[in-house]
N, C-alpha and C positions, 0 to 999 in steps of 0.2 A: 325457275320461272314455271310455272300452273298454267298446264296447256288446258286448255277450250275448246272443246269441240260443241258448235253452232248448226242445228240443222233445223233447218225451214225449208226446205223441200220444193221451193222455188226460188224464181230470180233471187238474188239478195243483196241487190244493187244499193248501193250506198252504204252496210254495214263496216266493213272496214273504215269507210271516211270515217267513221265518229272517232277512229285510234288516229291517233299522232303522226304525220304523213301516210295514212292510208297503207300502215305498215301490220296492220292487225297485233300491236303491241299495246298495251294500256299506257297511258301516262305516266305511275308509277314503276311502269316496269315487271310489273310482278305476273303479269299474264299474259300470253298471249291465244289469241283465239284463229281459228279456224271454219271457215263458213263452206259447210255443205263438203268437206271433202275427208277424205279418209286418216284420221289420225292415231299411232301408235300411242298407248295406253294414255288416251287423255284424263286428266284429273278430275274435269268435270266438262259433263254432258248436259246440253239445255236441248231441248225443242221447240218448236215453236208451233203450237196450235196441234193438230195432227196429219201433219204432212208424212209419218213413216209408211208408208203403204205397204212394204213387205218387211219380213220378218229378217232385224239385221242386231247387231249386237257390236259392244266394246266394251274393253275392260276395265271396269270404272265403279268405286265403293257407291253403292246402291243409294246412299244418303245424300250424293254427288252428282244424281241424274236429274234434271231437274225439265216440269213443264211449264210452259210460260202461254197461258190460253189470252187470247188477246180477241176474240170472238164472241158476242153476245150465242145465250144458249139457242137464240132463234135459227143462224146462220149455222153455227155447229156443238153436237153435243158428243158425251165422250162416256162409254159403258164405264163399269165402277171397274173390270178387269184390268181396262187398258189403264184406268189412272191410278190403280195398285202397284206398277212396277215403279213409279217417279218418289224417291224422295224427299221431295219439294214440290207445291203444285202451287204455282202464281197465278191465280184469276179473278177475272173479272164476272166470272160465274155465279152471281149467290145463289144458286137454284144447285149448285155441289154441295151436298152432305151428307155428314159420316162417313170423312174421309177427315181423319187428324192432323194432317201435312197439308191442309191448305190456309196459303195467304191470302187474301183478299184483297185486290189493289185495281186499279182503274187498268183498262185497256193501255198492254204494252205494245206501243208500236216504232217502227224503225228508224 
């Protein structure tokens, strides 16, 4: 099973309920995830917006970290630095470019 580690950096009330008795396992079975707390070598890393305020780390293939901006660039923006370490960058941002690893997709919310 593909651990998951989920950090959004506040309350994250109701993310579990979306998994199958609120057991943070997928329906297939094949993942489980983790919200906001500390997990031995997770397989993949999501964020959610930029909630990391300090500098924190897990060990996890670079290509497997992934950002998930769910925020028009009005309310928050994001230096090219910080969006260099994600190897996947899910936004709803078109104002991000030249940056090769970004998807384009409508605001992800909970």
């Amino acid at each position: 099973m593909y651990k998951v580690k989920i950090t959004t950096g506040k309350i994250s009330d109701g993310l579990l309920a979306q998994t199958p008795g609120s057991k943070g396992i997928s329906k297939c079975g094949k993942y489980q995830f983790f919200i906001d707390e500390e997990v031995e070598d997770p397989d993949f890393w999501i964020v959610r917006n930029k909630y990391i305020k300090s500098k924190t780390s897990s060990f996890v293939a670079p290509q497997n970290v992934i950002l998930m901006i769910s925020e028009p660039v009005s309310i928050v923006s994001f230096p090219k630095a910080y969006l260099k370490q994600f190897g996947l960058i899910c936004s709803c941002q078109e104002e991000i470019r030249d940056i090769e690893n970004v998807v384009y997709t409508p605001a992800t919310l909970p």
